[in-house]
C-alpha positions as CSV (number, residue, x, y, z in Angstrom):
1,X,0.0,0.0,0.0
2,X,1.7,3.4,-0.8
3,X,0.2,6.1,0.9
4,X,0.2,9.7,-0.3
5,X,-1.0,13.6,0.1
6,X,-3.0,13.8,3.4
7,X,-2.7,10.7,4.4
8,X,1.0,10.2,3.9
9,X,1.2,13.2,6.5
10,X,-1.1,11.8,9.1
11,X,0.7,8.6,8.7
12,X,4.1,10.2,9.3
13,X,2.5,12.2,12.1
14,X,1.7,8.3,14.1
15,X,4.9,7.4,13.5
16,X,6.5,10.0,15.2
17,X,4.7,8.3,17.9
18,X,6.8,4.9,17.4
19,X,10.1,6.7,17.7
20,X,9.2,6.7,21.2
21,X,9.1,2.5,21.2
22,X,12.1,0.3,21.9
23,X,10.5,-1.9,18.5
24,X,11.6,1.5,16.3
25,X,14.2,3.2,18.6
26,X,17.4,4.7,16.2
27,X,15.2,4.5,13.2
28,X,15.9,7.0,10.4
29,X,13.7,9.3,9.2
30,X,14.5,8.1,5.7
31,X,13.8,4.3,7.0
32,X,10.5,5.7,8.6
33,X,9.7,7.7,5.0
34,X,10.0,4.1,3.0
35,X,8.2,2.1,5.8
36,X,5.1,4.6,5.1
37,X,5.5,4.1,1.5
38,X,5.9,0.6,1.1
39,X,4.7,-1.1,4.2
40,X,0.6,-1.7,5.0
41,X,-0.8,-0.5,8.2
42,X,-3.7,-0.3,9.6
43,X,-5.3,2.5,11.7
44,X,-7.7,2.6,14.0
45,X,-9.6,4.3,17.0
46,X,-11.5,2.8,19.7
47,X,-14.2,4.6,22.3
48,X,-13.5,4.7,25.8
49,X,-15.0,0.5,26.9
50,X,-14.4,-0.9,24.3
51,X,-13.0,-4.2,23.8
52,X,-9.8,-4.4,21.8
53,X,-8.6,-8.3,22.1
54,X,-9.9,-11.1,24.1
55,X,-7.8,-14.1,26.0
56,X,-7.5,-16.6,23.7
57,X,-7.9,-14.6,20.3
58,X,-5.2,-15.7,17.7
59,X,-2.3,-13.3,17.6
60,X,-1.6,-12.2,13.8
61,X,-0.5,-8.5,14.0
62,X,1.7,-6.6,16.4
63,X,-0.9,-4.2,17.8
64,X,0.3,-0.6,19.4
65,X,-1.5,2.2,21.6
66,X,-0.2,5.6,20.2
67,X,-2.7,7.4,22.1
68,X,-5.0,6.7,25.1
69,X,-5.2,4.4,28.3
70,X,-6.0,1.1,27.9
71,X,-6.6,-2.0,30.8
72,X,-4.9,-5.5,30.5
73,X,-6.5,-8.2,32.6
74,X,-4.9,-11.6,32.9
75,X,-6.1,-14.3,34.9
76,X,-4.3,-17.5,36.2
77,X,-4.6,-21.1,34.5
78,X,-7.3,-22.3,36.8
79,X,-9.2,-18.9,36.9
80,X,-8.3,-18.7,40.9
81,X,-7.5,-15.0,40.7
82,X,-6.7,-12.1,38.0
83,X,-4.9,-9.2,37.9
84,X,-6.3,-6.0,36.3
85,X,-3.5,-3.1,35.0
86,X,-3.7,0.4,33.7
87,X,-1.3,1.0,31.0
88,X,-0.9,4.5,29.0
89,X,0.3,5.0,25.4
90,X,2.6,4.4,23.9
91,X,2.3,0.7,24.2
92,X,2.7,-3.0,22.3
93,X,-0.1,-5.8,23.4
94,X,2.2,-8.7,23.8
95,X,4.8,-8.4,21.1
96,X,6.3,-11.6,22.2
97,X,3.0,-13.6,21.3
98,X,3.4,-13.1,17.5
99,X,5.7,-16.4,17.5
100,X,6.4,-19.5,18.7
101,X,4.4,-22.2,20.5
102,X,1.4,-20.3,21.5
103,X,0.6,-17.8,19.0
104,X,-2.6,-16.0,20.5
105,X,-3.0,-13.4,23.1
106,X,-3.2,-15.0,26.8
107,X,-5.2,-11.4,28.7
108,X,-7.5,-8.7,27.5
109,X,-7.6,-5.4,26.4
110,X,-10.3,-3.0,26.6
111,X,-10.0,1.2,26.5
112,X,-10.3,3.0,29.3
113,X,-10.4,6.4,27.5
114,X,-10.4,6.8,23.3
115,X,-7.4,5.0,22.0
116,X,-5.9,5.1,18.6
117,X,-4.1,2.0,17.2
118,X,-1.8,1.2,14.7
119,X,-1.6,-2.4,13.6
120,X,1.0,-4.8,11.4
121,X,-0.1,-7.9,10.3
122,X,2.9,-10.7,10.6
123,X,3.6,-11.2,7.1
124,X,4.3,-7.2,7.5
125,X,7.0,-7.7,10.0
126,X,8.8,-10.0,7.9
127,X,9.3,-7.8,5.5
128,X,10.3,-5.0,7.9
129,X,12.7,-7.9,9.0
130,X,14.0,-8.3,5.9
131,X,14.4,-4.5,4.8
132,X,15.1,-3.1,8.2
133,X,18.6,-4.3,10.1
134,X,17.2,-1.7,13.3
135,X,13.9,-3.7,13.2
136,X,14.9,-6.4,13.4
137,X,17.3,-6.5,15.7
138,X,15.3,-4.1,18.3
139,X,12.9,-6.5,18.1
140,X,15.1,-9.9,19.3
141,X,16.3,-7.6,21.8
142,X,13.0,-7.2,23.5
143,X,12.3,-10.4,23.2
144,X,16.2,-11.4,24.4
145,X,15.0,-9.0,27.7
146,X,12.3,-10.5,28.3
147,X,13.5,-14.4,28.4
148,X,17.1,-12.6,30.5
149,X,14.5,-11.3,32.9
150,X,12.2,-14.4,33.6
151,X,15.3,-16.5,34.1
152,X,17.1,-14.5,36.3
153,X,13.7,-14.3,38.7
154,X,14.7,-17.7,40.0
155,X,17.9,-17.1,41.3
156,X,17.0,-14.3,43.5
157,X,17.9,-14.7,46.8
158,X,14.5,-16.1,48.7
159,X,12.2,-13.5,50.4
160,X,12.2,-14.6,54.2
161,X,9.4,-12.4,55.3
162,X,5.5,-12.3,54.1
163,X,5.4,-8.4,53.6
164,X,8.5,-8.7,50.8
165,X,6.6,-12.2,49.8
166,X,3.3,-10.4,49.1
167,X,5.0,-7.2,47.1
168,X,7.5,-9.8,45.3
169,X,3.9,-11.8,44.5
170,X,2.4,-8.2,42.9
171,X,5.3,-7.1,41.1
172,X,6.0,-10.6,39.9
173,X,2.2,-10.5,37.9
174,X,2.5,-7.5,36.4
175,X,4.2,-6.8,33.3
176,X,4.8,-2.8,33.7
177,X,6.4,-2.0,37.4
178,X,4.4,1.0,37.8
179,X,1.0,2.5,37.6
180,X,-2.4,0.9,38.8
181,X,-3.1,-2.3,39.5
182,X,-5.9,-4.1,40.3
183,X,-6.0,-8.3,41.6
184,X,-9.0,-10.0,42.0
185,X,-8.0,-12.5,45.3
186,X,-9.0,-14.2,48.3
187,X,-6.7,-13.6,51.1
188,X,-6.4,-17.4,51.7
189,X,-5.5,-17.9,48.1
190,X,-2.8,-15.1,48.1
191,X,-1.5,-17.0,51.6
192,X,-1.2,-20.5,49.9
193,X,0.4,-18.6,47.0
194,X,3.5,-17.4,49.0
195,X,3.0,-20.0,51.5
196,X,1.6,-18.1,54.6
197,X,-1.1,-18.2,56.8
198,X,-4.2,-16.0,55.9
199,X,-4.1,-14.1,59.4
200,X,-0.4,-13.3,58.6
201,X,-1.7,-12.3,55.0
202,X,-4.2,-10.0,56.7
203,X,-2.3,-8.5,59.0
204,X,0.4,-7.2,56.5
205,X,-2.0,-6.3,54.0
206,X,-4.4,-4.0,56.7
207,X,-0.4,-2.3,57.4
208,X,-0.3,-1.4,53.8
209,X,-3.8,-0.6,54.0
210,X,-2.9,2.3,56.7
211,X,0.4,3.3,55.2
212,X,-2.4,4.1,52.1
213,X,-0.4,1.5,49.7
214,X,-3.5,-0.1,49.2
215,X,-7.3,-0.4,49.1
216,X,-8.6,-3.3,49.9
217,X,-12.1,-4.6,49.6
218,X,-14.0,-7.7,49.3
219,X,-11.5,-9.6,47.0
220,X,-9.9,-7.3,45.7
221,X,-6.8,-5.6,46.0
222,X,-6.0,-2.6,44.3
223,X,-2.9,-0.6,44.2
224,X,-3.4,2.9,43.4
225,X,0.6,3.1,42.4
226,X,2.7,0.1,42.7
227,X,5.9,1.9,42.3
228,X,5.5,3.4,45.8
229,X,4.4,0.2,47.1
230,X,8.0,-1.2,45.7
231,X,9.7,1.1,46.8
232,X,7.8,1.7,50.5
């Protein structure tokens, strides 16, 4: 698709947008000029509750926020508990999905506020692969980080009290360390989870609850800024 006049311009004006996205960071303006002209895209916009992918739907395009807020909720494998997170633009729903054994999205997405959207179906990326030594090789990065990253999580040194046990258990489900979060939980499931009792549980989670860390209400647990809960 070669794109031209008006909407040449508006397309240059979204990808200013990706410059800001490890997946097109030290791109040229020249490589961003022939990616316009040769490469298919689509655009899109979404109201404010409105759902953009479902758990379970096949993944066959790398998806990215440019503009808006959008909420990722994730559930565990037996549907014991879920976590709910806020994430702002710009941002890529699962990149790391695109390949390899399980090709479909494992959470859901749906708009908290208008959200634009620029999508690029997978035969797409292979070209950009092909044409685009940056591309390709910001892209294996990411995906290099994230494997470096879940590896190195087991040989931390072990937690050895339940207030570090229950943060480490937060910040271990989410996939952005900031911003807020929201987990659907019984307090006796989040005890057997870091192997505690549920009065310990309670009694550290009613001390956050004071230091204003958290809310906490009937099975739920929301964290209005988990960065300060990290670092509390």
């Amino acid at each position: 698709m070669t794109l031209c006049g008006q909407n040449r311009e508006c397309a240059m004006k979204g990808f200013d947008h990706l410059l800001q996205l490890p997946l097109f960071m030290g791109m040229a303006r020249d490589d961003l000029q022939q990616i316009v002209a040769h490469t298919k895209f689509d655009f899109f916009k979404h109201p404010a509750n409105a759902n953009v992918i479902t758990d379970g739907d096949r993944c066959e395009a790398v998806v990215i926020m440019t503009h808006g807020i959008i909420s990722m909720e994730k559930w565990s494998d037996d549907r014991g508990y879920s976590i709910l997170e806020t994430l702002k633009a710009p941002f890529i729903l699962q990149l790391e999905h695109l390949f390899g054994l399980h090709q479909r999205y494992s959470a859901t997405f749906t708009t908290l506020s208008p959200c634009n959207f620029i999508s690029i179906s997978k035969q797409e990326i292979m070209f950009l692969f092909e044409q685009f030594d940056v591309f390709r090789i910001n892209y294996l990065n990411i995906l290099a980080a994230k494997a470096q990253k879940a590896q190195s999580r087991i040989w931390h040194p072990a937690l050895t009290d339940d207030r570090s046990r229950i943060v480490n258990f937060f910040l271990s489900h989410c996939i952005h360390p900031a911003g807020r979060k929201e987990f659907t939980i019984l307090m006796t499931r989040l005890a057997t989870e870091i192997n505690a009792s549920r009065l310990d549980v309670s009694r550290v989670l009613n001390k956050m609850q004071q230091e204003g860390l958290i809310e906490l209400h009937r099975g739920r647990i929301i964290i209005p800024e988990l960065h300060q809960l990290i670092s509390s």
